[in-house]
N, C-alpha and C positions, 0 to 999 in steps of 0.2 A: 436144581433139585432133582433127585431121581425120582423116577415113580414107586419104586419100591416105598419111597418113605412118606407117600401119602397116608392117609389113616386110609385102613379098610374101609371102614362104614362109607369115606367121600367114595372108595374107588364102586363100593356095591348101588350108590345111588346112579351111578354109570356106566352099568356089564353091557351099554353098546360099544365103547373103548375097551381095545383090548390089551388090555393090562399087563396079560402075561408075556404077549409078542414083544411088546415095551423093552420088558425087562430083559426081556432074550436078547433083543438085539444088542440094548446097551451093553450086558454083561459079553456077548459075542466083539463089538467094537473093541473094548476094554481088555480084554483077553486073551484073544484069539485075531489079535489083527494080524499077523502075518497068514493066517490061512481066508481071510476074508475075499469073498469073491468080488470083485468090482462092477462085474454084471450086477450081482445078487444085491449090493448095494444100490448101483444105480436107478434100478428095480425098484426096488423099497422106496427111491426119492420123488421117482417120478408117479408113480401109483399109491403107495399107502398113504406117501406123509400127505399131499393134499387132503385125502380121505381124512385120515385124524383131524386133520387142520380145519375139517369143513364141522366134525363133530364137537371139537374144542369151542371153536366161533358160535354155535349152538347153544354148548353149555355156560358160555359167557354171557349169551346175550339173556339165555331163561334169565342167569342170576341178577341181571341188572345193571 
């Protein structure tokens, strides 16, 4: 599922994820693959996605 097609209200219960980064990236993967940096990616794997990854595991565990 993309993030884009969450409902708002779930994404506003959650303006510590950033939502709109989300959506850039994927729409940049999707798109714009041939100009994508591999740095810029690798980057993104090794730093953000944990980071998300640590927020997600968070909003999982509040839910239950």
């Amino acid at each position: 599922m993309f993030a884009r097609c969450l409902p708002d209200a779930l994404k506003g219960q959650h303006p510590e994820i950033d939502w709109i980064a989300i959506n850039g990236l994927r729409n940049r993967i999707a798109h714009e693959y041939f100009g994508l940096s591999l740095s810029v990616i690798w980057e993104i794997v090794q730093t953000d996605l944990p980071h998300l990854e640590r927020q997600l595991a968070a909003w999982l565990d509040a839910e239950g």
